[in-house]
C-alpha positions in Angstrom: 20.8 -20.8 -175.8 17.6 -21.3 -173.2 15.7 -18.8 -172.9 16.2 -16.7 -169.9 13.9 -16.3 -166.8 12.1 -12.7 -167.2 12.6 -9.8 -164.3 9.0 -9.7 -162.6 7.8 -6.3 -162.1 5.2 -5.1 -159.8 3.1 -2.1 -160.5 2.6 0.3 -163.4 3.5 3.3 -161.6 6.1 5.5 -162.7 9.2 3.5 -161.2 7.7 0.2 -162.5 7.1 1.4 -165.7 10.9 3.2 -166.0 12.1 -0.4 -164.6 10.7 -2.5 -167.3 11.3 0.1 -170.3 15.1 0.3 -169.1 15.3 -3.0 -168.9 13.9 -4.0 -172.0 16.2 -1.2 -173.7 18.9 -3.8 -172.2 17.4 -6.4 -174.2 16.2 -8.2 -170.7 12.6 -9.5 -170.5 10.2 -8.0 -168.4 6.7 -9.4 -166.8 4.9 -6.4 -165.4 1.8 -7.1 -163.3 -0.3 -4.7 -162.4 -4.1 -5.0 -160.3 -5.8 -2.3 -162.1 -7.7 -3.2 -165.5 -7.4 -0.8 -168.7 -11.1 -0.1 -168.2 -10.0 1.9 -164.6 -5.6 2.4 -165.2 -6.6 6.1 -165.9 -9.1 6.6 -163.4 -7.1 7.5 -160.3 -6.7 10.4 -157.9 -4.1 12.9 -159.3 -0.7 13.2 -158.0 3.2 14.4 -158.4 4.4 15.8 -161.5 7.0 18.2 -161.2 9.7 16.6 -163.1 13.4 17.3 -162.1 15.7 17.5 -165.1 17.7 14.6 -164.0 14.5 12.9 -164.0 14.0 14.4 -167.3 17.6 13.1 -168.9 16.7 9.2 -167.4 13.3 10.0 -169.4 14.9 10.8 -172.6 17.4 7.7 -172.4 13.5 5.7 -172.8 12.4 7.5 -175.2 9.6 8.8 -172.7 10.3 12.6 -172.9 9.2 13.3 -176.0 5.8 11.6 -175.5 5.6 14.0 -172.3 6.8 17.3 -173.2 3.7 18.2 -175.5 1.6 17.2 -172.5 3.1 19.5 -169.5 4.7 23.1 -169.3 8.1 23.8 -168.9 8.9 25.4 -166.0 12.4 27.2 -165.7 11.1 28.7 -162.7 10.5 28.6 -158.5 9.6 30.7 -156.1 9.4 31.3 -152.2 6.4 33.6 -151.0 5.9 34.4 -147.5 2.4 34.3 -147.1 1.7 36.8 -144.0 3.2 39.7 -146.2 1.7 38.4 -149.5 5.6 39.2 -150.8 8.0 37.1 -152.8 11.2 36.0 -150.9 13.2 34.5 -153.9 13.0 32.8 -157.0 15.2 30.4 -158.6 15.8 30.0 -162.2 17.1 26.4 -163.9 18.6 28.6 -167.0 21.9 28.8 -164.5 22.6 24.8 -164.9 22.2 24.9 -168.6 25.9 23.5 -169.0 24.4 21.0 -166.2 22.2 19.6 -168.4 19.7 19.5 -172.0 17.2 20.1 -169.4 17.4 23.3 -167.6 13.9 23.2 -166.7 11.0 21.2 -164.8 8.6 19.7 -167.0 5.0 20.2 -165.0 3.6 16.8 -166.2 1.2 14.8 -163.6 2.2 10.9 -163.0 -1.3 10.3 -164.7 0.0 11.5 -167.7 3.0 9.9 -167.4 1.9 6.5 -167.0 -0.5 6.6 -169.9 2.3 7.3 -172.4 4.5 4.8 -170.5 2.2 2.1 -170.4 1.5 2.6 -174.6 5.3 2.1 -174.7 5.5 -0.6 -172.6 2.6 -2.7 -174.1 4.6 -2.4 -177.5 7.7 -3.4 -176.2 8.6 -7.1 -177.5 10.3 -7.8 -174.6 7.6 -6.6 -172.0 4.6 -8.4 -171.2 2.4 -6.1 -169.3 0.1 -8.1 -167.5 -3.6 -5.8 -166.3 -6.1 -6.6 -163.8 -3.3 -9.0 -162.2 -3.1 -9.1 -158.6 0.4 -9.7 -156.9 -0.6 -12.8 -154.0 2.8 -13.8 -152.8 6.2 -15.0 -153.4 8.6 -18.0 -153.1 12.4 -17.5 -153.7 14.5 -20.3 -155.3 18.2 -20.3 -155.8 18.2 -19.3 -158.9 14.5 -18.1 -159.5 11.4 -16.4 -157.7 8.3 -18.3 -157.7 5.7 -15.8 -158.3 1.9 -16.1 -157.5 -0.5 -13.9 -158.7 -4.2 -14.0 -159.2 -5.3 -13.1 -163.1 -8.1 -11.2 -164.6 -10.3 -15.0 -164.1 -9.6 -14.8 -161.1 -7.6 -17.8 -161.1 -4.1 -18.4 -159.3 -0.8 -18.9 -161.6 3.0 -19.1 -160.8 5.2 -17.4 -162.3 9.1 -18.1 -162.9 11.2 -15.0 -163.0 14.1 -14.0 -161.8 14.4 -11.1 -160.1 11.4 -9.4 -158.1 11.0 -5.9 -157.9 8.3 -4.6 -155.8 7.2 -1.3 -157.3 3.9 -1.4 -155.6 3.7 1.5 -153.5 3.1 2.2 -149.6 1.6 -0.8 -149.1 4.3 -2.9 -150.9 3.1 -6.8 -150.0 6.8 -7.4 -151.0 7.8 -5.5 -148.3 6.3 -6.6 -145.6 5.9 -10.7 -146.8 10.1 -9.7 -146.2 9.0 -8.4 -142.6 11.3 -5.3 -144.0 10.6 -2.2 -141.6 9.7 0.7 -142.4 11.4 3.6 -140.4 10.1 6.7 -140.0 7.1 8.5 -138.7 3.6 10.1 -140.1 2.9 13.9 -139.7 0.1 14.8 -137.4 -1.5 15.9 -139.8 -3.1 15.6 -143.3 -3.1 18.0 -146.3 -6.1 18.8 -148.5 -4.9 19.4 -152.4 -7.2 21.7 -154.5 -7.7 22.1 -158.1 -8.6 24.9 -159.6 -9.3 26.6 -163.1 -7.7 30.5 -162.4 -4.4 31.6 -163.2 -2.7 32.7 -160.1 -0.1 34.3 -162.6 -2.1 37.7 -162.3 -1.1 37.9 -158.8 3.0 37.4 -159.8 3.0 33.5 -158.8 4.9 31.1 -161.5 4.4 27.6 -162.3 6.0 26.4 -159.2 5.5 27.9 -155.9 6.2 27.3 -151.7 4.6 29.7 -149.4 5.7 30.1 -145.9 3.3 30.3 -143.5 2.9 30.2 -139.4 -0.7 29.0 -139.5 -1.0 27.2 -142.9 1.7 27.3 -145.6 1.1 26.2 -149.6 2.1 24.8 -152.3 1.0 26.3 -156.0 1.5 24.4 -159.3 0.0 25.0 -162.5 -0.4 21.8 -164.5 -1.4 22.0 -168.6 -5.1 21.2 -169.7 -7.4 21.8 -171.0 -8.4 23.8 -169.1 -5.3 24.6 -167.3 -5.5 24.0 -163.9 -3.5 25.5 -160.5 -3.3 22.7 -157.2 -3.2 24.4 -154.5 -2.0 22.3 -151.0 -2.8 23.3 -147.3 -2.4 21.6 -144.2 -5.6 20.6 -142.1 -6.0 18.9 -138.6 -5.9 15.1 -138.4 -9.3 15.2 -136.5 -11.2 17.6 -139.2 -13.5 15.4 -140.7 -13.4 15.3 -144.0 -16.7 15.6 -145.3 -16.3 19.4 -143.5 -13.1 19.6 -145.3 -14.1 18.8 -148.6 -17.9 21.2 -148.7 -17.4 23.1 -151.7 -17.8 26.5 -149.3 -15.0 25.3 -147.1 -13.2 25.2 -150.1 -14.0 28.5 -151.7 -13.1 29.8 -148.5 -9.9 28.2 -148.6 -9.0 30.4 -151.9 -11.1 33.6 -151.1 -8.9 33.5 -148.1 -5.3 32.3 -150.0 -5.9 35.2 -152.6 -7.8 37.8 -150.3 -10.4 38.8 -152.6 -14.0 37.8 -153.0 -15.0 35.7 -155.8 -16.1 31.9 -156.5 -13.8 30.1 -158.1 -14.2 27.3 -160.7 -13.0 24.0 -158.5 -12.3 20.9 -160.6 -11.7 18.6 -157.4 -9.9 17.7 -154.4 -8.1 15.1 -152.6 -7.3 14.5 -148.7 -3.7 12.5 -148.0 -1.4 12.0 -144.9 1.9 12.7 -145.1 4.7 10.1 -144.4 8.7 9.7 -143.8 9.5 6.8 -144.0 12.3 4.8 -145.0 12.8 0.9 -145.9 15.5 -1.0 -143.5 16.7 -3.2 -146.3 16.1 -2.6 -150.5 17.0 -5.8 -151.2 16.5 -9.3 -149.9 17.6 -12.2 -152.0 16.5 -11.6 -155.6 13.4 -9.6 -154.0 14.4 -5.8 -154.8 12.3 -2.9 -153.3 11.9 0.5 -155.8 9.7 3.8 -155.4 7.6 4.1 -152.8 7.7 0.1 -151.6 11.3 1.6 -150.5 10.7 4.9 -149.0 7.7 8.1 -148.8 8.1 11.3 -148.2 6.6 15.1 -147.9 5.6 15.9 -151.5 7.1 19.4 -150.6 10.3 20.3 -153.0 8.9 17.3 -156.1 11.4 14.5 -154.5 9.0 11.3 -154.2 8.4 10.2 -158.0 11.7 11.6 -158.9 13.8 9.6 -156.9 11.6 6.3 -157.6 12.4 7.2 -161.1 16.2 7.1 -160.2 16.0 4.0 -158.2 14.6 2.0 -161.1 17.4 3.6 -163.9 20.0 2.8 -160.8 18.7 -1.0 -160.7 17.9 -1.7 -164.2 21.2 -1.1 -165.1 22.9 -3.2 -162.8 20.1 -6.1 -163.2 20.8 -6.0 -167.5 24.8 -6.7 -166.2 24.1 -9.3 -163.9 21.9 -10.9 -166.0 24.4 -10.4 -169.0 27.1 -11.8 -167.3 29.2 -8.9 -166.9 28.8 -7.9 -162.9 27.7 -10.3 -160.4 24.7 -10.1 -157.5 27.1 -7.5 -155.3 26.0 -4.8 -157.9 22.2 -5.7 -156.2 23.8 -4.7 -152.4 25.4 -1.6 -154.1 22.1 -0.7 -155.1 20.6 -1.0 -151.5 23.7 1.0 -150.6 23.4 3.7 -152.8 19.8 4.5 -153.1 19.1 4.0 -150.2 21.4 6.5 -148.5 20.0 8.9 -151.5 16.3 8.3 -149.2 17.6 9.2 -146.2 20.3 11.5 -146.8 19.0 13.7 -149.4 15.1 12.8 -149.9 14.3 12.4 -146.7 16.4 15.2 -145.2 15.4 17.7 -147.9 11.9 17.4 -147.4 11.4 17.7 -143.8 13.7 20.6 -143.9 11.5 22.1 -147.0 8.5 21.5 -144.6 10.0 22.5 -141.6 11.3 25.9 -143.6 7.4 26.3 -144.8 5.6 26.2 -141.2 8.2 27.9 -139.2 6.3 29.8 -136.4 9.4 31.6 -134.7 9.2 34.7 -136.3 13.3 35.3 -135.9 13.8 31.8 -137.4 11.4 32.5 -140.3 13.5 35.8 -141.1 16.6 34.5 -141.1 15.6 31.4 -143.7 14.1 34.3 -145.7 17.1 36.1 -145.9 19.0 32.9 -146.1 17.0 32.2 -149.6 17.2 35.3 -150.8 20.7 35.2 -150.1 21.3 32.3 -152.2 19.1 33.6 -155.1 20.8 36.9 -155.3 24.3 35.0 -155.8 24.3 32.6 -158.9 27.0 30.8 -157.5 25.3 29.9 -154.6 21.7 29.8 -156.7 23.7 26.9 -159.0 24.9 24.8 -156.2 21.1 25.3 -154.8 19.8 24.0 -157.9 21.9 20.9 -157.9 21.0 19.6 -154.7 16.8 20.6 -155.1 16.9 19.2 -158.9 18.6 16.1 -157.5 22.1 16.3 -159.5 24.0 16.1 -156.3 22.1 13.3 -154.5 22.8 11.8 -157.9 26.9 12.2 -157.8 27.0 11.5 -154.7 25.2 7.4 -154.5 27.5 7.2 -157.7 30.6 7.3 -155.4 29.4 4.8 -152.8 31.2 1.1 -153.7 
């Protein structure tokens, strides 16, 4: 038998990194290009890592989990604050979908750590070959291939035969836009400033995971495992603050002093400025050139959706890729998965996290009680807490794509 064309993979993010280890568990081949070197993979700005148990469950079909657990903390726990009354609205507890799932929990596991282990796994794979320092140039699709070019380590130009694309590049997916896909949505007005911190917030009744409402400037507060451990801490600023301002280590002791209301200097391990989009892809697929992650939609990091539903698109692909490419489904299964994830983007990710925002930086003071009461309302009953849990751990966005034809 000839041997087959591999899939081409771009990016060694999360989604890429998920897409070529499920594939490969399908025994299909994998190229996976990725621009960063090994000397500077690890060296980059942190980000997500609240770990949804579905996310969780597509992690331990990989083998993935187990490298990861030792690494984060479990967190059975969330919680809604309103911050004007320094008082807890209502917390949610995973225990209640324990027949849901092995996973009753979030793992608190940054995507740094994550792709470390996941590239280790992948460079042993025999079926992946993980190509660093490779930049993505362009694309040329055949009938039955995709001419790849790509610019190595030497800086010299090569093209490579696959046959399937997937961009997993991010943003600023060159996939994307060589397709002239759009990308519907909008930016917020606004950008946040994340702050890392060595001080355990727990003394003041916060757990691993909470959202603080606020009229003038809501938060987010996640602890993440060290050493030492460290608490991010996320508030909105004004697009035209400049950032220098922004980032003065007195601005951000300030920042805290204010959060906490007490007076004390605080041990900052860094910070990081980002603007917030919502945006959506038109198309996920064109051809054999598939969009995955964030080259397919971005959104608020408010309510952990972004990684985790990359992660999902790249299971929800890889599995209907290893059938194609085993002969047992045929390219519809690629238009199912447009179809599928992407009314998951902008019916559930999408919609869930401008709500959460929205919910978060409510100024009407009427409106902000009643979506108190309305959480509390659903904490208090665990009925109503479960069904909660299932659409904010992703289970029902889940169920739901797998009923779409």
């Amino acid at each position: 038998m000839a041997k087959r064309d591999p899939v081409a993979v771009i990016g060694a993010g999360p989604v890429g990194l998920c897409l070529a280890l499920a594939l490969a568990q399908q025994d299909v081949s994998v190229v996976l290009f990725e621009q960063m070197s090994d000397d500077n993979f690890l060296d980059q700005v942190p980000r997500a890592g609240s770990n949804h148990p579905t996310t969780l469950e597509f992690f331990d079909r990989i083998g993935l989990y187990t490298k990861m657990e030792p690494r984060g903390l479990i967190a059975p726990r969330f919680q809604y604050w309103d911050r004007q009354d320094t008082a807890l609205v209502a917390e949610f507890d995973h225990a209640l979908l324990k027949d849901d799932t092995r996973f009753p929990y979030v793992l608190q596991c940054e995507r740094i750590k994550i792709i470390e282990e996941a590239l280790m796994m992948a460079k042993a794979h025999p079926l992946i070959e993980v190509r660093m320092a490779t930049e993505f140039v362009s694309f040329e699709q055949k009938n039955d291939a995709v001419i790849v070019q790509v610019k190595n380590a030497a800086g010299e130009t090569e093209s490579i035969r696959a046959n399937y694309l997937v961009s997993c590049e991010g943003a600023r997916s060159i996939a994307r836009k060589d397709l002239d896909v759009e990308f519907e949505g909008f930016t917020y007005p606004e950008r946040t400033i994340n702050i890392e911190v060595a001080y355990d917030f727990r003394q003041h009744g916060y757990t691993e995971r909470n959202y603080i409402s606020d009229p003038v400037e809501y938060s987010n507060l996640f602890h993440w495992k060290g050493p030492p451990d460290r608490w991010r801490i996320h508030f909105p600023t004004n697009i035209d603050d400049d950032e220098n301002q922004l980032k003065r280590p007195e601005a951000l002791q300030q920042r805290l002093r204010q959060f906490l209301g007490i007076d004390r200097d605080f041990d900052i391990c860094g910070c990081n400025l980002y603007t917030v989009h919502q945006r959506v892809a038109k198309r996920f697929r064109a051809g054999r050139v598939l969009l995955a992650g964030d080259s397919a939609h971005v959104n608020s990091p408010i309510g952990g959706m972004g990684l985790n539903s990359g992660v999902h698109d790249a299971f929800n692909l890889a599995d209907k890729l290893a059938r194609i490419l085993h002969g047992t489904a045929d390219e519809a299964e690629l238009d199912r998965y447009e179809r599928q994830r992407r009314h998951v983007a902008v019916k559930h990710t999408q919609a869930q996290t401008i709500r959460n925002k929205r919910m978060l930086e409510e100024r009407d003071p009427a409106v902000r009680q009643r979506n108190h009461d309305e959480l509390r309302r659903q904490a208090d009953d665990p009925i109503l807490a479960r069904k909660f849990l299932l659409r904010s751990a992703l289970f029902e966005s889940l169920r739901e794509a797998e009923q779409i034809a």
